[in-house]
C-alpha positions as CSV (number, residue, x, y, z in Angstrom):
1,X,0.0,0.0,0.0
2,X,1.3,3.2,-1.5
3,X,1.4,6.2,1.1
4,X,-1.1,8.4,-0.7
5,X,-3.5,4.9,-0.5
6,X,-2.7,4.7,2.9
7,X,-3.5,8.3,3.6
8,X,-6.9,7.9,1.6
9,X,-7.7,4.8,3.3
10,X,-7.7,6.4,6.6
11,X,-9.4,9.5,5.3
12,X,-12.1,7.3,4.1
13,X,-12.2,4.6,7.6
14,X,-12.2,8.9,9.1
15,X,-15.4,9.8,7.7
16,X,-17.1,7.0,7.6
17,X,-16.6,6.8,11.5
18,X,-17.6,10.3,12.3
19,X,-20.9,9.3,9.3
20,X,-21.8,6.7,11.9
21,X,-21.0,8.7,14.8
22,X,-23.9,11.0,13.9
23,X,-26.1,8.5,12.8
24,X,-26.2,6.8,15.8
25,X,-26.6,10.3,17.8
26,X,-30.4,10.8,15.6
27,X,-33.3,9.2,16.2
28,X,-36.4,9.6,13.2
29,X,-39.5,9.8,14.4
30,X,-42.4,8.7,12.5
31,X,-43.0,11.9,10.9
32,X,-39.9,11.6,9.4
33,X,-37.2,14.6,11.3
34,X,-34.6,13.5,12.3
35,X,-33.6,14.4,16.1
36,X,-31.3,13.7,18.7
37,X,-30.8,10.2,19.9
38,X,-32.0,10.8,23.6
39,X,-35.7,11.7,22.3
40,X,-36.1,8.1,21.3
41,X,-40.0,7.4,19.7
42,X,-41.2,9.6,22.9
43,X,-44.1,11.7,21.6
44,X,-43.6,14.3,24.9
45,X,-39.8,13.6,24.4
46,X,-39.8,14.8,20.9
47,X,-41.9,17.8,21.9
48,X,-39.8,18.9,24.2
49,X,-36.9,18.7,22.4
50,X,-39.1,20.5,19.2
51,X,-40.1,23.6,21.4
52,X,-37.8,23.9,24.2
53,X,-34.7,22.6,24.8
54,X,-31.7,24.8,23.5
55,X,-34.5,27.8,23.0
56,X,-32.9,30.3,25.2
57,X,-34.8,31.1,28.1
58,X,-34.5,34.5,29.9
59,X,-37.7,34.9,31.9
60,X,-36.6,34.9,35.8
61,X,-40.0,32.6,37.2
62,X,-39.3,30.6,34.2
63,X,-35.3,30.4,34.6
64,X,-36.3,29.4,38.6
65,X,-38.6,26.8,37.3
66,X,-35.7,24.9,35.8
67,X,-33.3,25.0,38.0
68,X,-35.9,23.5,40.8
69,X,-37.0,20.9,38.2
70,X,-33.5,19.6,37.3
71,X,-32.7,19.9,41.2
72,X,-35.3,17.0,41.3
73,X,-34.3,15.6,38.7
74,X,-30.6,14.2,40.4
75,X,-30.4,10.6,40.1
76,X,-33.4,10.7,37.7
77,X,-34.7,10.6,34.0
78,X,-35.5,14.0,32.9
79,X,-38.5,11.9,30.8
80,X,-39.5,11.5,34.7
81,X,-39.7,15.2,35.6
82,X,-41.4,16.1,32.3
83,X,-44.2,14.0,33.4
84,X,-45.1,15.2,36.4
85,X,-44.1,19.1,35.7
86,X,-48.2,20.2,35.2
87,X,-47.8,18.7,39.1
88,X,-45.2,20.4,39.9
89,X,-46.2,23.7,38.7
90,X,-49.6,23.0,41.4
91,X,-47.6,22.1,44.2
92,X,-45.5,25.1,43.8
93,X,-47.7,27.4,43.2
94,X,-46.4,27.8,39.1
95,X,-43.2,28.4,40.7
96,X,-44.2,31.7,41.6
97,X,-40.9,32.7,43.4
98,X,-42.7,34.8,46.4
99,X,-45.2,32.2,46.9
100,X,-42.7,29.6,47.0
101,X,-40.6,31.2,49.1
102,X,-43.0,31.8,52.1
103,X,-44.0,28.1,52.0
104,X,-43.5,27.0,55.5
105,X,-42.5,23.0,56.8
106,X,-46.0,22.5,57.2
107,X,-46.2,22.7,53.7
108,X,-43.1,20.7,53.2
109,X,-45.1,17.9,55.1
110,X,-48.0,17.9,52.8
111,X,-45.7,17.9,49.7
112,X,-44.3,14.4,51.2
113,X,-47.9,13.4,50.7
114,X,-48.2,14.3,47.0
115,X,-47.3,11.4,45.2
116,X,-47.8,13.3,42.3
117,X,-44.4,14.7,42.6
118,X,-41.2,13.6,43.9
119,X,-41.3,13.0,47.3
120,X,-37.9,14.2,48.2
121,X,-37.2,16.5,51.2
122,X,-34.6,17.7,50.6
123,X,-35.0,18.3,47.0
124,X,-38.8,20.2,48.4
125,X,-36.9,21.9,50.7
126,X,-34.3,23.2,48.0
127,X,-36.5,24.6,45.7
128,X,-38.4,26.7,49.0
129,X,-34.8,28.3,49.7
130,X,-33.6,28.6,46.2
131,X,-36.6,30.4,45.9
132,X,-35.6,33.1,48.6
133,X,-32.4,33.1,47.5
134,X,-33.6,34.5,44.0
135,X,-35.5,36.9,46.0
136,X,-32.1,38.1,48.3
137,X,-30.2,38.7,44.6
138,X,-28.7,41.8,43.4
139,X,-29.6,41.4,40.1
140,X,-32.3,39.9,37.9
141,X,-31.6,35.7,37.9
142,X,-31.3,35.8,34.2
143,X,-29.0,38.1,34.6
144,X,-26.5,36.2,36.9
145,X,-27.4,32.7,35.0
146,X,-26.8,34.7,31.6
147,X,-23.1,36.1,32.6
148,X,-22.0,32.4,32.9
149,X,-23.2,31.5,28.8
150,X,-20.1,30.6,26.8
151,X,-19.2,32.5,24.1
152,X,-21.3,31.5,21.2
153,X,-19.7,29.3,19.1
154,X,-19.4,29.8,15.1
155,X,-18.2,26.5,14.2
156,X,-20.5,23.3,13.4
157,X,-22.8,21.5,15.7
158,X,-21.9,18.9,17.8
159,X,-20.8,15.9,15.3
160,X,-22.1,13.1,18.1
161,X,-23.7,12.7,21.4
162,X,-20.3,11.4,22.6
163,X,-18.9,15.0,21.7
164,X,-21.5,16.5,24.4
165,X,-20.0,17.2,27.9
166,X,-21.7,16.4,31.2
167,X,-19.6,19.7,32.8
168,X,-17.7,22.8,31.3
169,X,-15.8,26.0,33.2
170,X,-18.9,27.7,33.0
171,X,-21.4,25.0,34.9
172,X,-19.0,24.3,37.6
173,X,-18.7,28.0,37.9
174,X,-22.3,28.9,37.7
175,X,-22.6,26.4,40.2
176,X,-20.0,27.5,42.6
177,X,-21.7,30.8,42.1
178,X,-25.0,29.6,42.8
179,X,-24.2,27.8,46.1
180,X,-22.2,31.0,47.4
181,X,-25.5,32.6,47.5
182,X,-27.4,30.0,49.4
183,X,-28.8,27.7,46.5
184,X,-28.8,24.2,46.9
185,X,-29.2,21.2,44.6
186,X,-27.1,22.6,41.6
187,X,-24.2,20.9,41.1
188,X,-21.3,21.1,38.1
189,X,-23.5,18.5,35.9
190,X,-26.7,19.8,36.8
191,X,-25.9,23.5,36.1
192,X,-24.4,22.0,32.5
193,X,-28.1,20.8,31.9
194,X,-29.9,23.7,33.1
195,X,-27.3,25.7,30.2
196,X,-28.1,23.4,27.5
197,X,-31.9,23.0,28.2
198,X,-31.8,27.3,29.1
199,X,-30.2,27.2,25.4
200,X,-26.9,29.0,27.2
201,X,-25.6,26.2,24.7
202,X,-26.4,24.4,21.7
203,X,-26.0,20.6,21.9
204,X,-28.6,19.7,19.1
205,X,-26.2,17.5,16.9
206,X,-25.2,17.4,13.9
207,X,-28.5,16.3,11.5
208,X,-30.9,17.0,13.9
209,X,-33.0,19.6,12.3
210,X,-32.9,21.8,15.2
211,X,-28.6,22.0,14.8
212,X,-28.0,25.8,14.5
213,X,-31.5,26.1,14.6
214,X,-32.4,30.1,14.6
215,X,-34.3,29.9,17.7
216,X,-31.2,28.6,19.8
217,X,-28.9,31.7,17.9
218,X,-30.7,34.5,20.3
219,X,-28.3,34.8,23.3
220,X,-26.7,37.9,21.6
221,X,-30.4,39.1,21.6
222,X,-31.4,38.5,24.9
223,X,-28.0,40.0,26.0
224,X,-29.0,42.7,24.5
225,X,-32.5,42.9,25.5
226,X,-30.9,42.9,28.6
227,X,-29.0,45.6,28.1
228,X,-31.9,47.9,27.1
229,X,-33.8,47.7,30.2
């Protein structure tokens, strides 16, 4: 074997690796898209991903929401919280931070009853003081999530799931930043999913027809929106 052979030989074995890579990183769905792997046949799954996950998300209630629901997610399937979020959003009065944050430990007791939700106490009890610890903040919660977004990135989507982190810099940060100000129950890898589902990032991969979808290119937008108040 010639050295330019060799050299197109492992040119070809190259791409037809990273072809596979992203293959196996897309699920279709009986309508025919093609998405990211973790949505599987799902029909709430692949709505989710559709409308929300990666769509940034600047709205402080709505930015508290999520980091409360993927507190109680730890240890869990998100497919688990996505279930039981309409529940959620009743026991926590639609995670409306001022209510939530004068619920007392009677309350915490009857939310150990609600088997509609997860019945964790100290996740309950995390999303009550998380909520007065928005309230304590110097700033806007969006505003101290958004300062921890990584700078957008220009080049292509994600070429496989295995390329996706768990934890960057900016989660472990946003996380150390986070518990100096009294929240609980978001760690490094929770904080990272928070930042992709937030749209902070953009994990869609490659052929999945939300990669580099317009709706996940607005942090420059809402950074400025920001600005404009």
């Amino acid at each position: 074997m010639t050295e330019n052979t060799a050299t197109t030989t492992t040119t070809t074995s190259s791409a037809n690796d990273v072809s596979a890579g992203i293959r196996s990183s897309l699920a279709i769905g009986v309508d025919g898209v093609p998405r990211c792997a973790w949505v599987g046949d799902d029909l709430e799954y692949q709505r989710y991903h559709d409308e929300e996950w990666g769509t940034p998300l600047t709205d402080d209630r709505a930015l508290y929401e999520k980091i409360c629901l993927e507190g109680f997610q730890a240890g869990l399937s998100w497919r688990t919280i996505l279930l039981r979020r309409d529940a959620f959003r009743l026991a926590f009065h639609g995670f409306d931070v001022e209510r939530v944050a004068a619920m007392t430990e009677e309350d915490v007791e009857l939310l150990l009853q609600n088997a509609a939700i997860i019945r964790h106490r100290g996740k309950i009890e995390a999303a009550i003081s998380n909520a007065r610890a928005v309230l304590a903040l110097e700033m806007p919660l969006s505003e101290l999530v958004w300062s921890f977004a990584p700078p957008e990135k220009a080049d292509n989507a994600p070429a496989s799931l295995t390329e996706v982190p768990a934890v960057t810099p900016e989660s472990v940060a946003l996380s150390k930043r986070l518990r100096s100000l009294g929240f609980r129950f978001v760690g490094p890898t929770t904080m990272y999913a928070l930042m992709q589902s937030a749209g902070l990032v953009d994990d869609h991969v490659a052929g999945c027809w939300r990669a580099r979808d317009p709706r996940t290119q607005r942090r420059s937008e809402s950074h400025a929106t920001r600005s404009a108040r």
